[in-house]
C-alpha positions in Angstrom: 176.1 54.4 -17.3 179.3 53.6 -16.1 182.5 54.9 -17.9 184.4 52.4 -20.1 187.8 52.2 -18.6 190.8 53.4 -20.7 192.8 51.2 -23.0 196.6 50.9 -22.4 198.4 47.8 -22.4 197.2 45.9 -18.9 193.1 46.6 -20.1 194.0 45.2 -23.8 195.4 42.4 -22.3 193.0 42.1 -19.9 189.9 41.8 -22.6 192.0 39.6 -25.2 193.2 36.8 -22.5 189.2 36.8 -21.7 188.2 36.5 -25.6 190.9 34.1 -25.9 189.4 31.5 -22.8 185.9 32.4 -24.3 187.2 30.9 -27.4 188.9 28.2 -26.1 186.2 26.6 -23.8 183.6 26.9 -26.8 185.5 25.0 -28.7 186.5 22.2 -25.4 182.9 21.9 -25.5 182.4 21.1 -29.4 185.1 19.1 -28.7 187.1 21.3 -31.2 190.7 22.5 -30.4 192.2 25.8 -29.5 193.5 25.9 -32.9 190.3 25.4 -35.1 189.4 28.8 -35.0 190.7 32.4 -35.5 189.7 35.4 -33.8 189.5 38.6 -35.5 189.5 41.9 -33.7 187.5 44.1 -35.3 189.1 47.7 -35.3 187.0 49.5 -37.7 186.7 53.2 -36.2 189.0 52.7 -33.6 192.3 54.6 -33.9 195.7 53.2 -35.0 197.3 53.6 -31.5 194.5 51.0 -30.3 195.7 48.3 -32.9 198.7 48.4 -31.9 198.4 48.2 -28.1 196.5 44.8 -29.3 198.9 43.9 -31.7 201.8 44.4 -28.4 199.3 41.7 -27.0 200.1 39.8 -29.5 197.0 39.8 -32.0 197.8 40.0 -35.6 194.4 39.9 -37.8 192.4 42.5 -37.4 188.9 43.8 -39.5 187.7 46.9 -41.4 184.9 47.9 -43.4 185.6 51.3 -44.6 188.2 51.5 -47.5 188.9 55.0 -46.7 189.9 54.9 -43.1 192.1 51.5 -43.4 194.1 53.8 -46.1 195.2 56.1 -43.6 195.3 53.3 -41.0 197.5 50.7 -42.4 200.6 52.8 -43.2 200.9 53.6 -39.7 200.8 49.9 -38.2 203.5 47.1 -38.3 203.8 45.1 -41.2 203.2 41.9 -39.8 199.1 42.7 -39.4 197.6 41.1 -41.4 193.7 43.3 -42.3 190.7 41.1 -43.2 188.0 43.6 -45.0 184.6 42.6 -43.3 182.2 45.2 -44.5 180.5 45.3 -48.0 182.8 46.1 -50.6 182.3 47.9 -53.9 183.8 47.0 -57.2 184.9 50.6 -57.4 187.1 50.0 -54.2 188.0 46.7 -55.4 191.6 48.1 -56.6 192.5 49.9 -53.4 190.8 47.0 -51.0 193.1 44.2 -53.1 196.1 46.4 -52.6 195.7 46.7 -48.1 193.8 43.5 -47.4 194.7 40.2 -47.5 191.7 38.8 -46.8 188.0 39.6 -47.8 185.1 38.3 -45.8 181.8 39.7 -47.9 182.4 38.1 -51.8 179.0 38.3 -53.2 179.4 39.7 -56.7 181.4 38.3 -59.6 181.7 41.8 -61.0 183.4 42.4 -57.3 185.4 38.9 -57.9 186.6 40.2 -61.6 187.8 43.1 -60.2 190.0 42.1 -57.8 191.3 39.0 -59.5 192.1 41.7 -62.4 194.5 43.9 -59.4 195.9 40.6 -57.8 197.0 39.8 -61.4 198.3 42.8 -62.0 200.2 42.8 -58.6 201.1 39.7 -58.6 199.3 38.7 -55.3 196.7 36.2 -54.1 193.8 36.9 -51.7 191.9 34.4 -49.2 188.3 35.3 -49.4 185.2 34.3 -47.7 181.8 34.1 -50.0 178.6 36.0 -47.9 175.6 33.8 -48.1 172.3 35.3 -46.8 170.5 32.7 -45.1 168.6 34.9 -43.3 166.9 36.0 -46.2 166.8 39.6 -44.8 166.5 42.5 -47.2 168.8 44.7 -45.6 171.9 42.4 -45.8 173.8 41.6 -48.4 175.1 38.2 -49.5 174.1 35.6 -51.9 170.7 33.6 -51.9 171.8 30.0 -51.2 170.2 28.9 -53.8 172.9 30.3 -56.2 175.8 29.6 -54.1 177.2 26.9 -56.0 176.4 28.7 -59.3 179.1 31.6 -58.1 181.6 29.3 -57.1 181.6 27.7 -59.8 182.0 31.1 -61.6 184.7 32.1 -59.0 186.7 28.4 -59.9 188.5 30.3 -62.9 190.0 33.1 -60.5 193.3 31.7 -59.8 194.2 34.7 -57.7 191.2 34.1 -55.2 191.6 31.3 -52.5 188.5 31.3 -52.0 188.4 29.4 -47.7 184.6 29.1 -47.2 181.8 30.9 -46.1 180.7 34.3 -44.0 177.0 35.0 -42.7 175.9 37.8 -40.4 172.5 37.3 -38.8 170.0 39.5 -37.9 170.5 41.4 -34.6 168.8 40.0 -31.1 169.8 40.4 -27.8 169.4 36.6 -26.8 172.8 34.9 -29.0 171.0 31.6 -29.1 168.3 33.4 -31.4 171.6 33.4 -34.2 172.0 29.8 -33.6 169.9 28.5 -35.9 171.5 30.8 -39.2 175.2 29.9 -37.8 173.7 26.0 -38.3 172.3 26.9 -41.6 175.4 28.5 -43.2 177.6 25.6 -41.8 174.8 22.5 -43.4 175.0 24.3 -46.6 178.6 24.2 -46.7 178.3 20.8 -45.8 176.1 20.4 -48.4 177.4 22.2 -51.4 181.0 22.9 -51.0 182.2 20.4 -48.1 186.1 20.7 -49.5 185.8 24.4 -48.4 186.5 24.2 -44.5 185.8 28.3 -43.2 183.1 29.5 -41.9 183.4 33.3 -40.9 180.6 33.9 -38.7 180.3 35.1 -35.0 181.0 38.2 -33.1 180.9 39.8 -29.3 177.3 38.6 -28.5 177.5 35.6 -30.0 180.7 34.2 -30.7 180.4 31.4 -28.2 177.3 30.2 -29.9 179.1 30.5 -33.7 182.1 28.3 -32.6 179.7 25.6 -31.5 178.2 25.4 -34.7 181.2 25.3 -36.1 183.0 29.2 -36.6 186.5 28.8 -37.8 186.9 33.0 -37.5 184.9 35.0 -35.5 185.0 38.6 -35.7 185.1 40.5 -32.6 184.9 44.3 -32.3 182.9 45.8 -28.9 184.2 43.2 -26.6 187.8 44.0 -27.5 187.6 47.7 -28.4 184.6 49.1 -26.4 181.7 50.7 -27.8 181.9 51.3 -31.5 182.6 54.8 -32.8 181.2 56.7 -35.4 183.2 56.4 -38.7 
C-alpha cells in the first residue's frame, strides 16, 4: 500500500480543484450549473490544522458528527466556517450541537426538533436543517420511513427557528457508486412528491458523489477524497 502523501497547502489544493471539476462536469452533464450544488468537506477526525489548510483554499462548509470533538475544534478555526453536523445527533447534545452548527443534516426526531428549536429560541438564532429519510429501509441507519415524512414536517411547520431546506439520505455501502443510484433517485421522487417547495437534497459523498449530483444532490458531503483515509475518533 502506498503512502498517502502529506497535506500542506499545494496537496489540499491539489484534491479540492479535482473535487471541484468532478462537481462541475456532473452537473454540465445534468445540464445543472456550477452553482446548483454545495460541497461539503467532511473533516470529522481530522485535526484543526487540516481545516484550515482547506479553508486557505478557500472552502468554508465543512461536516462533523461527533459533538465532542467539534467542541474543541471550532474555537480554534476562523469564524467565517461555517460546520454542518452530519452524523446522528442526540437530543441530549441538542443544546451544545445548536450552539456550534449552523446546519444539521440528520433531523429525524421531533423530540430532537423540540430541542433545538427550544436553544435557537433561547439564543436567538435560526438553523437550516436537512430531514434524514431512510429509503433504504436498512435497519442499521437511521432516518425516517417515508411513509411518515410528511407527517413530521408537518409537525416541524410550527418550529419557526428551523429552516428546514430539504432532504438527506445515506445509502447502503457498495463498491460500484451506480448501485446508490437508485436510493439518490428515490429520496429526490419523494421530494418531488411530498414536499416539492423544499429544493435540498443532501446526499452524496467520495464514491459516489458524481452519481448523487445527477440525480439531483444540491450538497454532497465529501470526507476521504479531500482528507485521506478516515481516522479513528
Amino acid at each position: 500500500m502506498s503512502e498517502e502523501m502529506p497535506l500542506d497547502s499545494a496537496e489540499a489544493d491539489r484534491r479540492l480543484s479535482s473535487i471541484k471539476s468532478r462537481i462541475a462536469e456532473a452537473l454540465a452533464k445534468s445540464g445543472r450549473g456550477p452553482e446548483e450544488a454545495t460541497l461539503l468537506a467532511v473533516s470529522k477526525t481530522f485535526p484543526a490544522q487540516d481545516v484550515e489548510i482547506f479553508h486557505k483554499c478557500g472552502q468554508l462548509a465543512f461536516g462533523e458528527s461527533y459533538v465532542q470533538e467539534a467542541r474543541e475544534k471550532i474555537p480554534s478555526l476562523p469564524p467565517d466556517v461555517v460546520w454542518h453536523f452530519i452524523g446522528h445527533l442526540q437530543s441530549n447534545k441538542a443544546k451544545v450541537a445548536a450552539d456550534l452548527f449552523s446546519v444539521v443534516h440528520a433531523l429525524d426526531s421531533l423530540d430532537l426538533a423540540l430541542q433545538l428549536d427550544k436553544r435557537l429560541e433561547t439564543a436567538e438564532k435560526t438553523m437550516q436543517v436537512y430531514v434524514q429519510v431512510n429509503v433504504s429501509g436498512e435497519d442499521s441507519k437511521s432516518g425516517l420511513r417515508p411513509e411518515d415524512l410528511a407527517r413530521f414536517l408537518d409537525a416541524l411547520a410550527p418550529l419557526k427557528r428551523l429552516a428546514v431546506q430539504g432532504l438527506m439520505t445515506m445509502p447502503p455501502y457498495d463498491p460500484d457508486p451506480e448501485s446508490s443510484r437508485p436510493h439518490f433517485a428515490s429520496l429526490r421522487e419523494l421530494r418531488d412528491r411530498v414536499c416539492p417547495h423544499l429544493k435540498g437534497l443532501s446526499m452524496g459523498m467520495s464514491d459516489d458523489f458524481p452519481v448523487a449530483l445527477s440525480e439531483g444532490a444540491t450538497i454532497v458531503r465529501v470526507g476521504s477524497a479531500l482528507f485521506g483515509r478516515r481516522r479513528r475518533p
